[in-house]
mmJSON file of the N, C-alpha and C atoms, coordinates in Angstrom:
{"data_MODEL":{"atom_site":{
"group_PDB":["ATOM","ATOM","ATOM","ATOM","ATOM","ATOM","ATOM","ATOM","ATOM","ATOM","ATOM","ATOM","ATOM","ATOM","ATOM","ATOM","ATOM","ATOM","ATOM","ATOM","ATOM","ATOM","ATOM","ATOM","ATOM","ATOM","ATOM","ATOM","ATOM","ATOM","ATOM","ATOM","ATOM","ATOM","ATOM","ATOM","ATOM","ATOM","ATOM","ATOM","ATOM","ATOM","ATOM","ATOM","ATOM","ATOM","ATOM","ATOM","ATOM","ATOM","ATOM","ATOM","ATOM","ATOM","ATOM","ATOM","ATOM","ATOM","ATOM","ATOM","ATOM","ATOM","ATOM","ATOM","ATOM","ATOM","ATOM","ATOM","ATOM","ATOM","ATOM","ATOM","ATOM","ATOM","ATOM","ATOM","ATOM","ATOM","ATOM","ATOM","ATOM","ATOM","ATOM","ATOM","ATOM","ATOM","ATOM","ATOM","ATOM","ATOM","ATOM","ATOM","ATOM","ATOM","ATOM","ATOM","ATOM","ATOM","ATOM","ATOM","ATOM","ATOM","ATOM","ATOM","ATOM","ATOM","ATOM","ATOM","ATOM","ATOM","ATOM","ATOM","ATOM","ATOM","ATOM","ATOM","ATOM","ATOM","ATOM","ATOM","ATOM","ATOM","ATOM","ATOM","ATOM","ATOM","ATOM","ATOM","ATOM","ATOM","ATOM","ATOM","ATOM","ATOM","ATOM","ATOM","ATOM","ATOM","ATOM","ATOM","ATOM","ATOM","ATOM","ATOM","ATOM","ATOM","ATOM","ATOM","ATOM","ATOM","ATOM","ATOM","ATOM","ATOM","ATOM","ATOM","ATOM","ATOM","ATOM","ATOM","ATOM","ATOM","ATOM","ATOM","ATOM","ATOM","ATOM","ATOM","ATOM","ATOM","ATOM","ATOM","ATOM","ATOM","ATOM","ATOM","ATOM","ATOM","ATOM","ATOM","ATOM","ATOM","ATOM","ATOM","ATOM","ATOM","ATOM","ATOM","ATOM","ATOM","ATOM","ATOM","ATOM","ATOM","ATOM","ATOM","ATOM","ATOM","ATOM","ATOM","ATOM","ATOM","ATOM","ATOM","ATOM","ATOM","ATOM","ATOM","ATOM","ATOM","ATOM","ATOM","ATOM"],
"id":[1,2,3,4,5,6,7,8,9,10,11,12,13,14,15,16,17,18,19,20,21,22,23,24,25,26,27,28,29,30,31,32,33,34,35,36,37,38,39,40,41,42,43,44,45,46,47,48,49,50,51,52,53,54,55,56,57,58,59,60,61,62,63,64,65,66,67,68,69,70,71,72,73,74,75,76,77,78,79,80,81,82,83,84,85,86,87,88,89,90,91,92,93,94,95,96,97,98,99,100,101,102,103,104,105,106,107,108,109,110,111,112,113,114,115,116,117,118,119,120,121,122,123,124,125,126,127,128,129,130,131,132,133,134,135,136,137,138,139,140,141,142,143,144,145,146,147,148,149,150,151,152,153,154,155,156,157,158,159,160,161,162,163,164,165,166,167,168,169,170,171,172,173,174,175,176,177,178,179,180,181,182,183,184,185,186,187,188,189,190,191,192,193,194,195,196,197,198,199,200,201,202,203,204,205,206,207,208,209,210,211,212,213],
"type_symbol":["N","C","C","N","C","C","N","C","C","N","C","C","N","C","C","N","C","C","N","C","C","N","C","C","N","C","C","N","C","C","N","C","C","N","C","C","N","C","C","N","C","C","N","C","C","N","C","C","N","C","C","N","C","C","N","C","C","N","C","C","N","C","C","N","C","C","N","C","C","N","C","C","N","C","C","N","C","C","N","C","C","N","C","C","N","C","C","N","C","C","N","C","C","N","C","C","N","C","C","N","C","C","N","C","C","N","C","C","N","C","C","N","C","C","N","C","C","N","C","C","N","C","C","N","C","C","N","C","C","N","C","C","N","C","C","N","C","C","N","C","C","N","C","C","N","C","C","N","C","C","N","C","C","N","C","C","N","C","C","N","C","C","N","C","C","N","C","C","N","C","C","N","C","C","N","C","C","N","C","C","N","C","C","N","C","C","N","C","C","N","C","C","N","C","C","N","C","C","N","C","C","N","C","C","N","C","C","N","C","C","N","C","C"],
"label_atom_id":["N","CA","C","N","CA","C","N","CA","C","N","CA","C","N","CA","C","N","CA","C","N","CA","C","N","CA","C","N","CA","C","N","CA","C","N","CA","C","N","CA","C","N","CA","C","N","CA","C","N","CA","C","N","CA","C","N","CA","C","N","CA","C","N","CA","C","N","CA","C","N","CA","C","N","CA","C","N","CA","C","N","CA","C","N","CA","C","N","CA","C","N","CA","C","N","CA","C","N","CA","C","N","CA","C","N","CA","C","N","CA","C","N","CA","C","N","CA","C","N","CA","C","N","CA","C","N","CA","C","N","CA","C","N","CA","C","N","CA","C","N","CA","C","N","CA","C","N","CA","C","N","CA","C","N","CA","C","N","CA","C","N","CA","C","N","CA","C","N","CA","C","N","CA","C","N","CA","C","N","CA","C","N","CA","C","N","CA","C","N","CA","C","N","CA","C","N","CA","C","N","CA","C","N","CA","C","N","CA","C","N","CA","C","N","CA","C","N","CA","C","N","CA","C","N","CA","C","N","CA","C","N","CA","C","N","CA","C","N","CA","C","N","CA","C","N","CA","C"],
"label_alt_id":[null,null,null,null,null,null,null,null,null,null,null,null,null,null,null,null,null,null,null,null,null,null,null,null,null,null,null,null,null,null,null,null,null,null,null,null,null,null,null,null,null,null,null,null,null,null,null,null,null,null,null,null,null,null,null,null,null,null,null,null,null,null,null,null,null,null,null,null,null,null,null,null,null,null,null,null,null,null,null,null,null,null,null,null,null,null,null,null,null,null,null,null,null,null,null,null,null,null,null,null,null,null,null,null,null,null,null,null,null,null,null,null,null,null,null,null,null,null,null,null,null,null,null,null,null,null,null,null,null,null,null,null,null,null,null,null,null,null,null,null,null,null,null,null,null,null,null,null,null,null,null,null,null,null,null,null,null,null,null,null,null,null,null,null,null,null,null,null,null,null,null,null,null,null,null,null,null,null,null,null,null,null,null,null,null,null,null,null,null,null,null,null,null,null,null,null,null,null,null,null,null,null,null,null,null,null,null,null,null,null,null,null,null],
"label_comp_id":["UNK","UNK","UNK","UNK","UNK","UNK","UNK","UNK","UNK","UNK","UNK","UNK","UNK","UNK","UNK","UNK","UNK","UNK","UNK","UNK","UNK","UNK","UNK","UNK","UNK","UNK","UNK","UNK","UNK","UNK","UNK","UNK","UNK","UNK","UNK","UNK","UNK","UNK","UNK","UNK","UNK","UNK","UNK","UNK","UNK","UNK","UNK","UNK","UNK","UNK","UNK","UNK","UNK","UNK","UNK","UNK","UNK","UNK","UNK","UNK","UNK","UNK","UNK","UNK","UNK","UNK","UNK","UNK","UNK","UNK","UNK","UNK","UNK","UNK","UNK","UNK","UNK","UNK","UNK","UNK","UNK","UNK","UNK","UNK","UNK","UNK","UNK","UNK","UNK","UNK","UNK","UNK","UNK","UNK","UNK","UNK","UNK","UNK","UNK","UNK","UNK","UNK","UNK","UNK","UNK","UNK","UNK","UNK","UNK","UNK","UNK","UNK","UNK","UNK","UNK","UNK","UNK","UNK","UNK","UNK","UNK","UNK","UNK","UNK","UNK","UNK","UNK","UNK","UNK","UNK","UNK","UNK","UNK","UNK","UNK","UNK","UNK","UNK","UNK","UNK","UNK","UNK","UNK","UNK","UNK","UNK","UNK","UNK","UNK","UNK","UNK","UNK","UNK","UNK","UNK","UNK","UNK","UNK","UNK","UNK","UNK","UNK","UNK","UNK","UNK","UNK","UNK","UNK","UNK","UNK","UNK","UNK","UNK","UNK","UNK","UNK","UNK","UNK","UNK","UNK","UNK","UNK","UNK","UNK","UNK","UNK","UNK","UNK","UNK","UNK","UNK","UNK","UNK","UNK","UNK","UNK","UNK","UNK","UNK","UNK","UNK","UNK","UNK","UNK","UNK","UNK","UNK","UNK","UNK","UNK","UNK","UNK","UNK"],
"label_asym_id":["A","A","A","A","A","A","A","A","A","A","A","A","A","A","A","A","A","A","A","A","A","A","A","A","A","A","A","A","A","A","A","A","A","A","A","A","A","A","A","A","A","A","A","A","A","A","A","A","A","A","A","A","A","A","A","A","A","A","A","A","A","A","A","A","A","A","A","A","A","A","A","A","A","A","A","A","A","A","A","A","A","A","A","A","A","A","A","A","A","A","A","A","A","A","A","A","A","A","A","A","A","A","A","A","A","A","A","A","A","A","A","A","A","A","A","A","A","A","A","A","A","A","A","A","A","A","A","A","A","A","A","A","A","A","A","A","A","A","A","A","A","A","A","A","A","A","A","A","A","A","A","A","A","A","A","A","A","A","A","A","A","A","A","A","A","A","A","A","A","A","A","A","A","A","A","A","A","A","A","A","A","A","A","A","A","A","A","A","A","A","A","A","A","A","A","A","A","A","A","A","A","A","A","A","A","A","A","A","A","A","A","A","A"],
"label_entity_id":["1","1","1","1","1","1","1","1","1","1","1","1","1","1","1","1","1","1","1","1","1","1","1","1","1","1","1","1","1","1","1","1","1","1","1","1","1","1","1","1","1","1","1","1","1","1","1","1","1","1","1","1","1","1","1","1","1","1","1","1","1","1","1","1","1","1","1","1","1","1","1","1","1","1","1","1","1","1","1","1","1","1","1","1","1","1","1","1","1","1","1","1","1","1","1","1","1","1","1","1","1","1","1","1","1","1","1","1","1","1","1","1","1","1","1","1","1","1","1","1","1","1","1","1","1","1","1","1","1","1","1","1","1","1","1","1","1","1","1","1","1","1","1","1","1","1","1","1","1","1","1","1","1","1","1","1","1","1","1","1","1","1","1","1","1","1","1","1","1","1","1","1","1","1","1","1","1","1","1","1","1","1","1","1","1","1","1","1","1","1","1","1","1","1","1","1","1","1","1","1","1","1","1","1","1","1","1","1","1","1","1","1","1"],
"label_seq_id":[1,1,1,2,2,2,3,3,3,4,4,4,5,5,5,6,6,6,7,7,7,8,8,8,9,9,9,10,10,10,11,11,11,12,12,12,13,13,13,14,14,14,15,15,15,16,16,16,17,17,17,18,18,18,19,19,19,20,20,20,21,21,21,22,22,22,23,23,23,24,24,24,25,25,25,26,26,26,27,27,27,28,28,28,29,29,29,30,30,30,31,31,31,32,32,32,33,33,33,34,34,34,35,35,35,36,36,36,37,37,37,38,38,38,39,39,39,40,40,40,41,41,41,42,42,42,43,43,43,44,44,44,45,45,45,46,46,46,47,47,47,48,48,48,49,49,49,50,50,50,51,51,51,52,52,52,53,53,53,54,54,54,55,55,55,56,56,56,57,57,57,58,58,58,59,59,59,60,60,60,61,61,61,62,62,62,63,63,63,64,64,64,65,65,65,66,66,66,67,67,67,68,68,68,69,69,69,70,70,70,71,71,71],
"pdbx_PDB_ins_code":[null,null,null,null,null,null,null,null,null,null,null,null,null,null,null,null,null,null,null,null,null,null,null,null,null,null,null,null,null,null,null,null,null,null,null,null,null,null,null,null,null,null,null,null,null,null,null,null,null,null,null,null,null,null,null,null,null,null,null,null,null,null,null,null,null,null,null,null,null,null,null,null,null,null,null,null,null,null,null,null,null,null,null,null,null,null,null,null,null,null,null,null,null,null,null,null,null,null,null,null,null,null,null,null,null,null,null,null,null,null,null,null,null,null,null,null,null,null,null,null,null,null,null,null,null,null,null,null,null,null,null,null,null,null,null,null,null,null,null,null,null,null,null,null,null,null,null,null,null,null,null,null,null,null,null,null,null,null,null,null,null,null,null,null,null,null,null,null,null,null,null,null,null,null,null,null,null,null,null,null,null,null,null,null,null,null,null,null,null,null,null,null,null,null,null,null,null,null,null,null,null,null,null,null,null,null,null,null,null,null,null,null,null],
"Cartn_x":[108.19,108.317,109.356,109.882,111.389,110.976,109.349,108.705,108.425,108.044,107.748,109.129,109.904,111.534,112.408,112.315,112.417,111.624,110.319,109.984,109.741,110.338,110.994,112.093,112.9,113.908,113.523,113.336,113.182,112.072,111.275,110.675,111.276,111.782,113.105,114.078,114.552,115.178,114.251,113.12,112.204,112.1,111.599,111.503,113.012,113.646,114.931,115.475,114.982,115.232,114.131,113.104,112.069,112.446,113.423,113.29,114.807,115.41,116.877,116.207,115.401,114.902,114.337,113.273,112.525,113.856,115.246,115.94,116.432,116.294,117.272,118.447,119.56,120.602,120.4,119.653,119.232,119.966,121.157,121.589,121.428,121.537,120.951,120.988,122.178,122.573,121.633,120.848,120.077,118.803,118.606,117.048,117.097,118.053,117.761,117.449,117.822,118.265,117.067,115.988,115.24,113.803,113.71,112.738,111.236,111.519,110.186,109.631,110.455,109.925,109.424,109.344,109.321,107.588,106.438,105.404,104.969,105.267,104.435,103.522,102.822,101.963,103.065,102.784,103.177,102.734,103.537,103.092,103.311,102.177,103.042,103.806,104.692,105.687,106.168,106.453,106.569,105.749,104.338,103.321,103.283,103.695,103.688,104.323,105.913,106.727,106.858,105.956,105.395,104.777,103.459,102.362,102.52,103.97,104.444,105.132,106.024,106.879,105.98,104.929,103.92,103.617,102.756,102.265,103.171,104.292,105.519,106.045,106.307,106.611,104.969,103.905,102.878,103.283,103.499,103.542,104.509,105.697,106.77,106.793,105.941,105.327,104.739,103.56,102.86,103.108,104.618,105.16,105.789,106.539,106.967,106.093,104.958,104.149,104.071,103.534,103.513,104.675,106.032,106.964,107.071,106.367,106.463,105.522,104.267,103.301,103.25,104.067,104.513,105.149,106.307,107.292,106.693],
"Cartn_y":[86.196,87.586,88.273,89.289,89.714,91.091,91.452,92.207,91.455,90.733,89.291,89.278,89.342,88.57,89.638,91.338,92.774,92.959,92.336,93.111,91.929,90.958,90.048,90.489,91.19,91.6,92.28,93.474,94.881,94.278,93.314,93.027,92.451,91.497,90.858,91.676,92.814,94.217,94.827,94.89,95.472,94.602,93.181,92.712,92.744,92.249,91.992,93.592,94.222,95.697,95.965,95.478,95.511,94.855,93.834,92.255,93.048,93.512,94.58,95.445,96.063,97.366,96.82,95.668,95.119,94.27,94.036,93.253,94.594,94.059,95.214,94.949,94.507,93.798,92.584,91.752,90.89,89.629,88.87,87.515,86.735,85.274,84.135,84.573,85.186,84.995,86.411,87.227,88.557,87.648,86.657,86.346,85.36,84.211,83.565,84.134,85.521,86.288,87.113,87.321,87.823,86.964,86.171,85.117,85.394,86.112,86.378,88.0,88.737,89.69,89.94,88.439,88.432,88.768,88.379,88.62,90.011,90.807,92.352,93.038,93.423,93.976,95.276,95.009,96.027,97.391,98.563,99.89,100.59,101.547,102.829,102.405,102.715,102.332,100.782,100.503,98.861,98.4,98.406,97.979,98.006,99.129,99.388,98.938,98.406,97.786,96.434,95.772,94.503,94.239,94.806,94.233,94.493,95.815,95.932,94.88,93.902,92.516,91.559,91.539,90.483,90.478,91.953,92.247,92.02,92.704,92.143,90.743,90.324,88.865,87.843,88.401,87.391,87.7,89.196,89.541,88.456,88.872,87.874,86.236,85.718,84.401,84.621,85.165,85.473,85.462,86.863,87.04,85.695,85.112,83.8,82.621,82.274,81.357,82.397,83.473,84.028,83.69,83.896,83.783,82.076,81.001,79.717,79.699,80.0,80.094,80.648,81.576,82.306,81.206,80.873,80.307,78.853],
"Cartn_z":[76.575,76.197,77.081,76.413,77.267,78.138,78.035,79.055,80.733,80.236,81.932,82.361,81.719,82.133,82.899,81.856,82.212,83.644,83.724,85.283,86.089,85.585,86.888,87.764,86.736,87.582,88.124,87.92,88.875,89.984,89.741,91.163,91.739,91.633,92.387,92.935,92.239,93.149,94.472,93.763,94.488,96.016,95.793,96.939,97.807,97.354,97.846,98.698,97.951,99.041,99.937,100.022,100.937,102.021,101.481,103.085,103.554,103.021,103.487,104.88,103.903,104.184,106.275,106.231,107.447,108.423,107.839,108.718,109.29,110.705,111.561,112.418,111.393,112.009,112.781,112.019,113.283,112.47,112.767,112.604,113.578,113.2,113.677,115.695,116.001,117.372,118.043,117.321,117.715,117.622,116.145,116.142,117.217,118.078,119.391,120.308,120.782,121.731,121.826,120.538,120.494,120.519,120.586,120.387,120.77,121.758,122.905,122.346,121.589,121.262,119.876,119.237,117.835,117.539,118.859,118.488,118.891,118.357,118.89,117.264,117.696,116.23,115.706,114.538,113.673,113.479,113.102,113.075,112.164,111.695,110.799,109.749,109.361,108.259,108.111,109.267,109.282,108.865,109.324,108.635,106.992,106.443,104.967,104.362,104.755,104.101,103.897,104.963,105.13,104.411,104.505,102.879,101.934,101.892,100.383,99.859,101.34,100.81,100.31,100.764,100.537,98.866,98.924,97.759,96.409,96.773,95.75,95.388,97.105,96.404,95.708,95.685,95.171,93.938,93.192,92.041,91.223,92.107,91.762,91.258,91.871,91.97,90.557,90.113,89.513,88.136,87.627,86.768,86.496,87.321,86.872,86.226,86.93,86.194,84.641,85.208,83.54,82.263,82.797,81.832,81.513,82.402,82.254,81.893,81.526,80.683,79.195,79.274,77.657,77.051,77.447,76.712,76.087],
"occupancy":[1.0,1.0,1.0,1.0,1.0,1.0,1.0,1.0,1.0,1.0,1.0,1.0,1.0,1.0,1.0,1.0,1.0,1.0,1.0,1.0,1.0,1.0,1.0,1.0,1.0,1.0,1.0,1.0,1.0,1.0,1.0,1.0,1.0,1.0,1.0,1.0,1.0,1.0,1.0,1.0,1.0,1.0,1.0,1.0,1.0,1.0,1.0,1.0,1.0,1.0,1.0,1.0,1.0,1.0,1.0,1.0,1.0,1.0,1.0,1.0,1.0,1.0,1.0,1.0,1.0,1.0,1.0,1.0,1.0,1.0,1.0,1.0,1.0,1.0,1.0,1.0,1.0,1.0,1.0,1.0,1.0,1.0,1.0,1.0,1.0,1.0,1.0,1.0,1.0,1.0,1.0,1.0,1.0,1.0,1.0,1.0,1.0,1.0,1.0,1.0,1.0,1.0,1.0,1.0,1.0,1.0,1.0,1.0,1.0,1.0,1.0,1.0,1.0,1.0,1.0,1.0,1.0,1.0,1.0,1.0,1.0,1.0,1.0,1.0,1.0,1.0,1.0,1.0,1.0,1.0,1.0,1.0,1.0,1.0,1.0,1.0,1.0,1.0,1.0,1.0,1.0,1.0,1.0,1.0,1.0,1.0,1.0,1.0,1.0,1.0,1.0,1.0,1.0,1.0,1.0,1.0,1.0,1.0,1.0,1.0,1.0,1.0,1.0,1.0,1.0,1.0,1.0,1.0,1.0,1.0,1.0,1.0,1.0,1.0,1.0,1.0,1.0,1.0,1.0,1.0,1.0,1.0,1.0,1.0,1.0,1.0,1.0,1.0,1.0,1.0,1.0,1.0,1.0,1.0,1.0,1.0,1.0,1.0,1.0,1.0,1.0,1.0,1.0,1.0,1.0,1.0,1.0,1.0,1.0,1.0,1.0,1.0,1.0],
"B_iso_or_equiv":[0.0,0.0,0.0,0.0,0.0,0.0,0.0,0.0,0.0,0.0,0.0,0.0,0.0,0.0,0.0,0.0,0.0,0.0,0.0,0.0,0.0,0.0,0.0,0.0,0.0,0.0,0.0,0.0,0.0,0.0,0.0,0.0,0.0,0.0,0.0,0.0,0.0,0.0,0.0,0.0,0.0,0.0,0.0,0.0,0.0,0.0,0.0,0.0,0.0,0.0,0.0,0.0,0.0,0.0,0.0,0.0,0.0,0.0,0.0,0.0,0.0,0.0,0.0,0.0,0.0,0.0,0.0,0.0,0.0,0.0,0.0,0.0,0.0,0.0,0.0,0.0,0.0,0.0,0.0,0.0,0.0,0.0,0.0,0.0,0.0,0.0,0.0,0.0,0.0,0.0,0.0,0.0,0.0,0.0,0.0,0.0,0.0,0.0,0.0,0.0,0.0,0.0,0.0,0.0,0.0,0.0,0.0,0.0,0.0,0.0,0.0,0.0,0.0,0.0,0.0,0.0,0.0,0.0,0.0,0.0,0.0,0.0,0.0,0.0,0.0,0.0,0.0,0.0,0.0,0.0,0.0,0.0,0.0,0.0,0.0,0.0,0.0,0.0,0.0,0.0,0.0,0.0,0.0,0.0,0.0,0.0,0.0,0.0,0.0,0.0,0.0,0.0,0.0,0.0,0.0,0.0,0.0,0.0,0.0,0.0,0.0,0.0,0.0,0.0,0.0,0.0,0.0,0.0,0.0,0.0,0.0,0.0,0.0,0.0,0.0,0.0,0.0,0.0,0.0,0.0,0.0,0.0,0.0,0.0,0.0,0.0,0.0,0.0,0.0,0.0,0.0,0.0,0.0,0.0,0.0,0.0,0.0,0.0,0.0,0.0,0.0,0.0,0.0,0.0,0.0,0.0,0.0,0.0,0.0,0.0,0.0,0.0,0.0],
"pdbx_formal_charge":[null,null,null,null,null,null,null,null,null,null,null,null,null,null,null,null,null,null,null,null,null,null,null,null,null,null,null,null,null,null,null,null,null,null,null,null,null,null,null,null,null,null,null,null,null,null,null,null,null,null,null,null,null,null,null,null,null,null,null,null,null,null,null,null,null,null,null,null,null,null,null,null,null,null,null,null,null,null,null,null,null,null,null,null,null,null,null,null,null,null,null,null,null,null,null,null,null,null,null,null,null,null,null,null,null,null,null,null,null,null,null,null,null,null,null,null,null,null,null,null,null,null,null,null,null,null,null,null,null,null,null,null,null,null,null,null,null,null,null,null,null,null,null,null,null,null,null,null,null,null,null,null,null,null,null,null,null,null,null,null,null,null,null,null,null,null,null,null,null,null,null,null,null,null,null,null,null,null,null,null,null,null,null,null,null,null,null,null,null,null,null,null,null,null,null,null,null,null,null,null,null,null,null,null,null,null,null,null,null,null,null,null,null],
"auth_seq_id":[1,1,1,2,2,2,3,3,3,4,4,4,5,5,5,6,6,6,7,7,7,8,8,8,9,9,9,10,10,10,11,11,11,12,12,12,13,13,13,14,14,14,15,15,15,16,16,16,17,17,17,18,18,18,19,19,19,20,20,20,21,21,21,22,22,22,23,23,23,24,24,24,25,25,25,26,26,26,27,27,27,28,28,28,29,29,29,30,30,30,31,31,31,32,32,32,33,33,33,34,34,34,35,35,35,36,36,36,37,37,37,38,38,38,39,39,39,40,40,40,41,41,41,42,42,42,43,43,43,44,44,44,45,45,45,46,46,46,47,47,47,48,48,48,49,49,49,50,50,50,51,51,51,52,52,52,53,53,53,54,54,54,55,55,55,56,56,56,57,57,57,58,58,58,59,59,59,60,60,60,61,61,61,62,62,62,63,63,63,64,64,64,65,65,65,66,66,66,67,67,67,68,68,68,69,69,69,70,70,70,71,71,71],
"auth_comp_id":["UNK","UNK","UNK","UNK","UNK","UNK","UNK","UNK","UNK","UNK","UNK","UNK","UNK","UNK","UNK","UNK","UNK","UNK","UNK","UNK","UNK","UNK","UNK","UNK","UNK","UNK","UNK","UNK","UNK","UNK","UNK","UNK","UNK","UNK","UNK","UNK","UNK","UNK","UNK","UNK","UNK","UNK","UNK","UNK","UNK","UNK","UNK","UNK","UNK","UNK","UNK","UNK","UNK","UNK","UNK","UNK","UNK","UNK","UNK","UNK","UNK","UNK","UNK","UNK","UNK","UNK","UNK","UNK","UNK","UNK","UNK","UNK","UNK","UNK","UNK","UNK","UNK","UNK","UNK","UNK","UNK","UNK","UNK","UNK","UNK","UNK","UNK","UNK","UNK","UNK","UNK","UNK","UNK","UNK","UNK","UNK","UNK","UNK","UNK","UNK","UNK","UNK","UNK","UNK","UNK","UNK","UNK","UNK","UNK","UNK","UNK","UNK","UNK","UNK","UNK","UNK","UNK","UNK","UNK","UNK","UNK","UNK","UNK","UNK","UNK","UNK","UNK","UNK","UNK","UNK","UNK","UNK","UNK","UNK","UNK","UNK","UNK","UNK","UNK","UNK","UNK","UNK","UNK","UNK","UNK","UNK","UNK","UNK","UNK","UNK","UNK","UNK","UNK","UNK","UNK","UNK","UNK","UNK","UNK","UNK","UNK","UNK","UNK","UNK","UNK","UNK","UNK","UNK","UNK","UNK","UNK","UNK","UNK","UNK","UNK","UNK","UNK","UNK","UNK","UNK","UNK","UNK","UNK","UNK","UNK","UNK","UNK","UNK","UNK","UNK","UNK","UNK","UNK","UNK","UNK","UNK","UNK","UNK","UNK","UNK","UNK","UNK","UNK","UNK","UNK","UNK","UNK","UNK","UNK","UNK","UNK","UNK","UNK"],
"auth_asym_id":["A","A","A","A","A","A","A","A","A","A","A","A","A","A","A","A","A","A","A","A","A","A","A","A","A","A","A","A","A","A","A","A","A","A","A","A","A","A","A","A","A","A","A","A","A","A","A","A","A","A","A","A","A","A","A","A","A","A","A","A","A","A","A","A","A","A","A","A","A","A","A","A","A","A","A","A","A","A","A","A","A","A","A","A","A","A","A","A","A","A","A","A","A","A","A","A","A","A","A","A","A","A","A","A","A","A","A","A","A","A","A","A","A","A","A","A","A","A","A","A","A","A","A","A","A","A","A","A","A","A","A","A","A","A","A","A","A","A","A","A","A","A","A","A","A","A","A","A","A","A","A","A","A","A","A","A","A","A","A","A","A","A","A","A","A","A","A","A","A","A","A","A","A","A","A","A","A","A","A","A","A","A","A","A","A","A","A","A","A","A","A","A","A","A","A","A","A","A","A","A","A","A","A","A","A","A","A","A","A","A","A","A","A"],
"auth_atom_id":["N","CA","C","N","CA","C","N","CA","C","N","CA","C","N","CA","C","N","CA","C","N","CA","C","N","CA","C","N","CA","C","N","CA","C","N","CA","C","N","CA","C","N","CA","C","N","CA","C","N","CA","C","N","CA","C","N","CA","C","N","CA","C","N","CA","C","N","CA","C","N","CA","C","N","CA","C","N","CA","C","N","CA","C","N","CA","C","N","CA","C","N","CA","C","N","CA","C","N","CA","C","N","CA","C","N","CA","C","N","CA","C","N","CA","C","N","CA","C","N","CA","C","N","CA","C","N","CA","C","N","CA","C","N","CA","C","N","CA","C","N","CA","C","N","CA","C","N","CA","C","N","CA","C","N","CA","C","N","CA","C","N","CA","C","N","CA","C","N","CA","C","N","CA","C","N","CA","C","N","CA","C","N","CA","C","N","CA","C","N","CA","C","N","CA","C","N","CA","C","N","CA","C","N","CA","C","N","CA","C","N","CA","C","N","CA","C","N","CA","C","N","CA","C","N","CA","C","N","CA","C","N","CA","C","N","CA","C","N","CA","C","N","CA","C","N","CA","C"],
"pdbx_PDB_model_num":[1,1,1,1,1,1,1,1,1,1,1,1,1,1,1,1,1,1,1,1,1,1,1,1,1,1,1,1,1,1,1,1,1,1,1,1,1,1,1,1,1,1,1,1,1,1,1,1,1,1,1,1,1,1,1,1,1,1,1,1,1,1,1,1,1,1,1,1,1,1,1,1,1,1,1,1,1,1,1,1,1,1,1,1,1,1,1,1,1,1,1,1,1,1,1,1,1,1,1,1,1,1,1,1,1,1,1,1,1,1,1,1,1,1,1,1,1,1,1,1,1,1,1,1,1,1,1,1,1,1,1,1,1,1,1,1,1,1,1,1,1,1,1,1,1,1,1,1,1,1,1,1,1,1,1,1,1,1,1,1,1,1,1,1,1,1,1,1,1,1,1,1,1,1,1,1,1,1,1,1,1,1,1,1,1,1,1,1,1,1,1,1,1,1,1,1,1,1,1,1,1,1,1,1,1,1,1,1,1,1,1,1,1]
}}}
């Protein structure tokens, strides 16, 4: 169905601006450099945008078996 396929995308926007949204300039030579500070708990808004990546990408997962299940 071309509804599953329609909000594949936009979740796929969706996540993909969420994991934007949580990187904070950090490439390979910031995430070495940072290593030791990678475990600190989460807060406030960070927190929200996190289980929103989660929550989205399961959906994501989800919609897909669906559209491989339709077809």
């Amino acid at each position: 169905m071309y509804i599953f396929k329609i909000l594949q995308v936009f979740l796929s926007i969706i996540v993909t601006a969420l994991v934007l949204i949580q990187s904070k300039g950090g490439g390979l030579a910031m995430s070495v450099g940072s290593a030791f500070t990678m475990y600190r708990s989460k807060r406030g808004l960070e927190k929200v945008v996190f289980i929103l990546t989660i929550v989205f990408s399961v959906l994501v997962v989800i919609n897909s078996l669906l559209i491989i299940i339709t077809e």
